[in-house]
Every structure is written in C-alpha cells, then in structure tokens.
C-alpha positions in Angstrom: 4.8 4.9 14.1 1.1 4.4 13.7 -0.1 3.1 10.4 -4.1 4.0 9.4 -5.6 2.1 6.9 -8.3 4.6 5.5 -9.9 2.6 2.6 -8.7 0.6 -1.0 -4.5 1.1 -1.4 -4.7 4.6 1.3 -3.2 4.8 4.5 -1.9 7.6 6.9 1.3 6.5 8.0 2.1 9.0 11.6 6.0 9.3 12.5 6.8 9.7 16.4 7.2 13.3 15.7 3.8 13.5 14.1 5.0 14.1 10.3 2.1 12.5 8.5 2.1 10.3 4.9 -0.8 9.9 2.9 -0.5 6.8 0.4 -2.7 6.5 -3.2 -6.1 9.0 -1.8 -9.3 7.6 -3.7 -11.7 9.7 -5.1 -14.8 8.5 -3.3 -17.5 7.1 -5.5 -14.9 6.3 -8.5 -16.9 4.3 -11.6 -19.3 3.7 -8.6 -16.9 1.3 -7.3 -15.1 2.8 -4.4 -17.4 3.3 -1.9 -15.3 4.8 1.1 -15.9 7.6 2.6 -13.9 10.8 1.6 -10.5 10.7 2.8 -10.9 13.8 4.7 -7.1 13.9 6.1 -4.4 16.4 6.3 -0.9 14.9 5.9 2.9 16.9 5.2 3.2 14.3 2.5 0.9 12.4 -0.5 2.6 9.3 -2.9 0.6 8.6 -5.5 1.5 5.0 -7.4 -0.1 5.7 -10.7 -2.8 8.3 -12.4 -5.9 6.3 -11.8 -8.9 7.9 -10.0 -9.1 5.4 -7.3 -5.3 6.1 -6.4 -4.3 10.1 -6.8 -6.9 12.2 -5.7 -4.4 14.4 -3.9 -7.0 17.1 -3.5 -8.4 14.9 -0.7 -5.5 15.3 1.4 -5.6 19.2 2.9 -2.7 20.8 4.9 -0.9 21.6 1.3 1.4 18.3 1.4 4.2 17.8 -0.8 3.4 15.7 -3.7 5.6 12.6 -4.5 5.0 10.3 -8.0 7.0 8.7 -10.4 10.5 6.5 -10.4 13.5 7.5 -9.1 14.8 8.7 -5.5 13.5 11.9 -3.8 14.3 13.5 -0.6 10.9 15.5 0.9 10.8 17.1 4.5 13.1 14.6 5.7 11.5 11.6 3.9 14.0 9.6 1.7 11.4 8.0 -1.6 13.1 5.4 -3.5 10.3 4.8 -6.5 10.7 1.6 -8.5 8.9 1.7 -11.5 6.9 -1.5 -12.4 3.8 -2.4 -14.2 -0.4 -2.1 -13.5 -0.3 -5.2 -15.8 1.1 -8.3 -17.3 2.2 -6.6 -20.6 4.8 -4.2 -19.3 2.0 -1.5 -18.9 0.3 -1.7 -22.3 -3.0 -2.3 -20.9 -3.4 -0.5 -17.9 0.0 1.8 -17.7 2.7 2.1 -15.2 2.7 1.6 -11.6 5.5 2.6 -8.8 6.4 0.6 -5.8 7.6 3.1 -3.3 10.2 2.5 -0.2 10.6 5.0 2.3 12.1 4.9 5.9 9.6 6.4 8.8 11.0 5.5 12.9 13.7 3.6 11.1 11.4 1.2 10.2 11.5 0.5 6.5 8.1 0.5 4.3 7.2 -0.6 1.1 3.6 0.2 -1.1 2.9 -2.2 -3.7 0.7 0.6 -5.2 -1.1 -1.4 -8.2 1.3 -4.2 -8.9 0.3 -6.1 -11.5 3.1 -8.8 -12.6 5.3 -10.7 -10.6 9.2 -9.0 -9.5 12.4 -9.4 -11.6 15.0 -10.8 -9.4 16.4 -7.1 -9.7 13.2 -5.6 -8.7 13.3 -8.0 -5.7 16.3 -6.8 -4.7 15.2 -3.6 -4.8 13.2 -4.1 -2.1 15.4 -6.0 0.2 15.3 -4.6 3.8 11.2 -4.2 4.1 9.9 -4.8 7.7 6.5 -3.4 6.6 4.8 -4.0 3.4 1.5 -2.8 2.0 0.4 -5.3 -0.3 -2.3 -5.8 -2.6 -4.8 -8.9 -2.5 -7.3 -8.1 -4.1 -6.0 -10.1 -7.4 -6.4 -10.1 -11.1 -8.4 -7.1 -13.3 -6.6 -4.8 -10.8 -3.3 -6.3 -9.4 -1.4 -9.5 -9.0 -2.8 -12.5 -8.3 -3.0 -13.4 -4.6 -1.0 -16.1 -4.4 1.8 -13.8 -6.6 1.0 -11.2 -3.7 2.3 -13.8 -1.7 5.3 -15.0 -3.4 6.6 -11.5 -3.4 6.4 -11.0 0.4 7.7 -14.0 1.3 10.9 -14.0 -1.2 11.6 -10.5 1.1 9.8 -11.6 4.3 8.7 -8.1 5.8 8.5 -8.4 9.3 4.6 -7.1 8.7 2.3 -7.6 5.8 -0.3 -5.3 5.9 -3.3 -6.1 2.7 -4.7 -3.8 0.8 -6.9 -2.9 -2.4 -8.8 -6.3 -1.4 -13.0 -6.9 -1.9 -15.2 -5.5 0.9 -18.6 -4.5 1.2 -17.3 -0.7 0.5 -15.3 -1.2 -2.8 -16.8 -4.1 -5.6 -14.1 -4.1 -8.0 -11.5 -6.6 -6.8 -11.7 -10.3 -7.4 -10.7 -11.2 -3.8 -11.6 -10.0 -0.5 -9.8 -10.9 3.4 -11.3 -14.1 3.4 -9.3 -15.4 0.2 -6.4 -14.3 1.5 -7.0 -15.9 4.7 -8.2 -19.3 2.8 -4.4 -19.5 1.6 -2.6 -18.2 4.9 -4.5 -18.9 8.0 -2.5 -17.1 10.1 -3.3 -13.9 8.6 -4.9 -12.1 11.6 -8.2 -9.7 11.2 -7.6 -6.9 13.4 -10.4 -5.3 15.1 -9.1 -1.8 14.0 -8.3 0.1 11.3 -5.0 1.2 12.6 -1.3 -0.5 14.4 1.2 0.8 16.4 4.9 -0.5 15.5 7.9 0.4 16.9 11.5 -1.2 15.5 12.2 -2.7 18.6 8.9 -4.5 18.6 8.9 -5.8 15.0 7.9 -9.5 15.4 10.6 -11.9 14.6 8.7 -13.8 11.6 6.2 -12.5 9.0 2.6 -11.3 10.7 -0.2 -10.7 8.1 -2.4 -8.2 9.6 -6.0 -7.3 8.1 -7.2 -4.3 9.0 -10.5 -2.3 8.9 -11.2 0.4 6.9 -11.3 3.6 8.7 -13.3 5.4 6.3 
C-alpha cells in the first residue's frame, strides 16, 4: 500500500492491486487559505469527513469515484467504511458542525482519518478505533482541530503502528495554529520525510509507534 500525502487532510491511499482512495479533496485557494495545488487525481473512491470547502471538493477527484460521507458502515468496491461520527468542535458540533472519523482496511492494514476532530474521544469512541496500524491525524491544533497535544493523547491511548500528520501550518495553507515543527517540539522522534509519499506493507509495520511527516505533493 502506498499512501500520498497531496496537501491539508488529502491523501491518495494506492492498494497492491491499484484501487485508489482519495481522503477530504480541498478546493484550492479556499478563503485564500489553502494554497495547494489542485488535487488533479483520479481515484475508484473519495471520503469526505465533513461539508467544509477545504475538505469535500469531490469534483477534484476525476475517474467518477464512488462517494463515501457520513456515520455508519458501508461496503464500496470491496472497501469496508466504518464512519464514527464525532465533532469539528468542543460543543458537540454547535460551532463548527459534525465531523466523521473514518476506518477502513486497505492490504490488511487497518487505517484511520481523523478528518477535522475537534474534542478529545469518549472511552467508546476510543474503542471504536481499536486495531489502527495507520492513523492520519491532525496537528494543526485549535480554530480547526484538537489541540496537538490532544492529537497526541488519542494516538497513543490506540498506539497505531504509524502516525502520519496532517491539516498542520505550512508555507501552502495559513490557517492552522501549528505547523511540523510544533509537533516535533513535543515528540522528537517524529521523523520529516523527504517525500510526500510511504510504502507499507503489514509485514513491515514497525513494532512501536513511528510519526512520519511528510511533504506535500501538491
């Protein structure tokens, strides 16, 4: 499985077989904020975590994917989605809306997308997500998401084999509080990769949580 990170809370996850998973597209220049390129990708499937600009613009994505949003469990071209619903904010969505956490199995290797979490987990919720090797996580903190350091709690109450950030501060996109650096002040052994993307197989999972910081692609 190869996992892209395109930009902001999108990736292009690739299966072995070449079936292709497109999370949250951006629309490019949203409130002059998100400054990525245009995501410019053809994928078999798009998940959208909530109806903000910056995180469905599922006309971005071409090869006529199938479309996957909301709570609940779906089956799509051989894609099991569990959805959690959750929160954008502190006040059980009154200020910014909902927000779903998604967990889906690609290579047998179990992922889970934060989307825009923005309150720490129930103990339910947690267990919800018991199982993640890989999770896509964001860091970016407060305004947006969760703070960093409640980023952090939730990863390591599950301990993922792989945390990869996301919807963090860089010189494309202004809006979050925090960018890699921030995160790397609190764990040093986060690791900023020299690429935008990373190969995983389930054999190779490392034994221990890895934070890996990638560059954007776009």
């Amino acid at each position: 499985m190869k996992i892209e990170w395109i930009g902001h809370a999108c990736f292009c996850i690739t299966s072995e077989k070449g079936l292709k998973i497109v999370t949250d597209p951006y629309e490019t220049g949203f409130r002059n904020i998100i400054n990525y390129g245009a995501v410019d990708e053809s994928a078999d499937i798009v998940t959208v975590s909530h109806e903000h600009g910056d995180h469905n613009n599922v006309t971005a994505v071409s090869g006529d994917p199938a479309v996957v949003k909301e709570k609940g469990t779906k089956s799509v071209k051989g894609i099991e989605f569990k959805g959690i619903g959750v929160y954008h904010d502190q006040a059980k969505g009154a200020e910014r809306g909902p927000n779903t956490i998604f967990v889906f199995e690609v290579d047998g290797i179990r992922i889970a997308h934060l989307g825009d979490l923005g309150h720490p987990l129930s103990a339910e919720e947690l267990k919800e997500l018991e199982g993640t090797e890989v999770m896509l996580a964001p860091t970016g903190g407060p305004m947006a998401t969760l703070e960093v350091q409640e980023a952090i709690d939730v990863w390591e109450s599950i301990k993922p084999a792989v945390v990869i950030p996301m919807h963090f501060k860089t010189e494309k996109c202004s809006f979050p509080r925090y960018s890699a650096e921030n995160l790397v002040s609190l764990r040093p052994a986060a690791r900023k990769m020299e690429s935008s993307s990373v190969s995983l197989t389930k054999d190779g999972l490392p034994a221990s949580t890895e934070i890996m910081i990638l560059e954007p692609s776009r």
